[in-house]
C-alpha positions as CSV (number, residue, x, y, z in Angstrom):
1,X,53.2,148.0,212.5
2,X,55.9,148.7,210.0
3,X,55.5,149.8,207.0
4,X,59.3,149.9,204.9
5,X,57.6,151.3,201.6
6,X,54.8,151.7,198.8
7,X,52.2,153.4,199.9
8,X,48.8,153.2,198.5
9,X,50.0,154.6,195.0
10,X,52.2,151.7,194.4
11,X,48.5,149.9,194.1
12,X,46.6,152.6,192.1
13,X,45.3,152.6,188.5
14,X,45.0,154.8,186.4
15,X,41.3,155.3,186.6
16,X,41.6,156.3,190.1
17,X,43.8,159.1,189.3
18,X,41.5,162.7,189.0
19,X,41.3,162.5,184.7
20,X,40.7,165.3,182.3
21,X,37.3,166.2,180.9
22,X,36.5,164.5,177.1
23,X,36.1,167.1,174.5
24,X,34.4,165.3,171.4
25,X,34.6,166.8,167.9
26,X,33.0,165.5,164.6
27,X,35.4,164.2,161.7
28,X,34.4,166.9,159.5
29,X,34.4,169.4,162.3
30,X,37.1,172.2,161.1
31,X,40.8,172.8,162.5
32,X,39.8,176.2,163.4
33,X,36.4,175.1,165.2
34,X,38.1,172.5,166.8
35,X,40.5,175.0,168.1
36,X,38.2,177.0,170.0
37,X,36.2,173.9,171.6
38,X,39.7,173.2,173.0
39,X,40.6,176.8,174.3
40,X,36.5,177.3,175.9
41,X,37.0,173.6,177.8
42,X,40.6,174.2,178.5
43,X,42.1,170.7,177.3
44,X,44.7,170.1,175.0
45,X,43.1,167.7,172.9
46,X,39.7,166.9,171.0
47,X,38.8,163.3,170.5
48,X,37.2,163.1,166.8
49,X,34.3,160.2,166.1
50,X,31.7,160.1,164.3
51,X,29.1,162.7,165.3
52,X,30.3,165.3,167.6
53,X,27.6,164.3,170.6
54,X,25.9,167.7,170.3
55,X,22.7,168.2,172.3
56,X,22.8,165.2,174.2
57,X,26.1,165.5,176.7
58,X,26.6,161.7,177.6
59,X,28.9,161.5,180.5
60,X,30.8,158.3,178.6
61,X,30.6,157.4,174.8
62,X,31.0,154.1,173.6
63,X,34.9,153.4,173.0
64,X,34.4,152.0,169.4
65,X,33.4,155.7,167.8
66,X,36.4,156.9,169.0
67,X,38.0,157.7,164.9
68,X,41.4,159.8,166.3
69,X,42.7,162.8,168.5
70,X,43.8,166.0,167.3
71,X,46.3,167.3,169.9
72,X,48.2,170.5,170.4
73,X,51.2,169.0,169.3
74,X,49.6,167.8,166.2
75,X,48.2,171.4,165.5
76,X,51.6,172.9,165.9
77,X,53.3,170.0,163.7
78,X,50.8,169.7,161.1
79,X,48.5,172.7,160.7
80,X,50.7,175.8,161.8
81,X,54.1,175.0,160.8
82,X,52.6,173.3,157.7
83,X,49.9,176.6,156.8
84,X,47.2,174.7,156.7
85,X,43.9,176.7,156.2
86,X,42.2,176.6,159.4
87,X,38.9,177.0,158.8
88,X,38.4,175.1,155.8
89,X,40.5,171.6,156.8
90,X,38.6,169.2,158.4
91,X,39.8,167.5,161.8
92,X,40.3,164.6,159.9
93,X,43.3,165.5,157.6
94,X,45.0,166.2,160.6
95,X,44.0,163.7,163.6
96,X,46.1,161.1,164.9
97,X,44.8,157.9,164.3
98,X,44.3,155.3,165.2
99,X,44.0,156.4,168.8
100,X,45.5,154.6,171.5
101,X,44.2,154.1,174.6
102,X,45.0,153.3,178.2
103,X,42.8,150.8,180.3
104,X,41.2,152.2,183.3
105,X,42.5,149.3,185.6
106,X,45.8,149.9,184.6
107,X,48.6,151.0,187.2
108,X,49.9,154.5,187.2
109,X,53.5,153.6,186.9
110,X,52.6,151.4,183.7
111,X,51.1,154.3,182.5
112,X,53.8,156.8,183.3
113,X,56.6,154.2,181.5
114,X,54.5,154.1,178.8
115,X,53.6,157.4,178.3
116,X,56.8,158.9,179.0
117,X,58.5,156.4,176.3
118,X,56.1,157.0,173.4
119,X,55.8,161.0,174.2
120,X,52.4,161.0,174.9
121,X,51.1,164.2,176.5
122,X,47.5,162.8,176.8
123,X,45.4,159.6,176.2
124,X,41.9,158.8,176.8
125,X,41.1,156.5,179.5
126,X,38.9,153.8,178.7
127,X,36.6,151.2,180.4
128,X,35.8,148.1,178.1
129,X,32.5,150.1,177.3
130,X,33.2,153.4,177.7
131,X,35.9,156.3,177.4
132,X,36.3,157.3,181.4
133,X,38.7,160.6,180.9
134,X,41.6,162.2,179.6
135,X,45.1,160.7,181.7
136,X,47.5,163.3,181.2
137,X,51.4,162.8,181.8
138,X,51.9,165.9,184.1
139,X,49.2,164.5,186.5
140,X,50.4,161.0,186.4
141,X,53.5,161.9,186.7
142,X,52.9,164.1,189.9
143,X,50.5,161.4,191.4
144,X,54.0,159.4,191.1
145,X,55.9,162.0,192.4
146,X,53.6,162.7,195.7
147,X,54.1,158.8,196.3
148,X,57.6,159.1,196.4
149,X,58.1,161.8,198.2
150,X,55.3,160.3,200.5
151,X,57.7,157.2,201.1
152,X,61.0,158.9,201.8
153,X,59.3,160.7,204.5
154,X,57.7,157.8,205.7
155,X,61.7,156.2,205.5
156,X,63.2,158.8,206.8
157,X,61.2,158.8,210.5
158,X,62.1,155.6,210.6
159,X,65.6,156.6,211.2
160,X,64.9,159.6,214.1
């Protein structure tokens, strides 16, 4: 059997690829409290909705609470470089919203275009019921990247 090219990551989705943990923050949950749920869980984003999901730890929430994302980015472009009082601003005055999302079923190079083209570092990863993970572009991107190299070995032997 011959196979020319596309291996099995021509055919995956995004909901296949290894996501990102969820960190969840309340609206009214402060810039500065925010900020140190992201550096404990080691994520570059919070997604804010309407109650921060303390004591239970659901493994999915319901995709319709979802109210914005505060991001890295956004903290560097609209709290720091704008002196925004970190402890007294709510998440809220400085989310991204509305949030968009990617669909689980979705194929990685989709993703990656889309991503890529609307500078997106990171976007939640959604089933129709329930938010599955964080897809971020360095790990799409790579999945991508492993395909393609995959391929132009799998090319090349055919040629020895």
């Amino acid at each position: 059997m011959v196979r020319l090219v596309g291996n099995e990551t021509t055919h995956r989705t995004v909901g296949e690829v290894n996501l990102n943990k969820v960190v969840l923050v309340s609206s009214q949950t402060s810039i500065f409290d925010a900020c140190k749920h992201m550096a404990e869980k080691n994520v570059d984003s919070v997604l804010v909705v309407d109650k921060s999901g303390d004591g239970a730890k659901p493994e999915f929430l319901v995709r319709p609470l979802i109210k914005g994302i505060l991001t890295s980015k956004d903290i560097v472009l609209k709290v720091i470089s704008q002196d925004v009082d970190l402890k007294k601003t709510p998440v809220s005055s400085v989310m991204t919203s509305p949030v968009r999302t990617i669909e689980s079923d979705a194929s990685l190079y989709k993703v990656a275009s889309f991503m890529n083209k609307n500078d997106f570092r990171q976007m939640p990863v959604v089933s129709p019921e329930e938010i599955r993970g964080m897809a971020t572009s360095s790990r799409v991107n790579m999945v991508i990247l492993e395909s393609i190299i995959t391929d132009i070995k799998l090319m090349a032997s055919l040629f020895r």
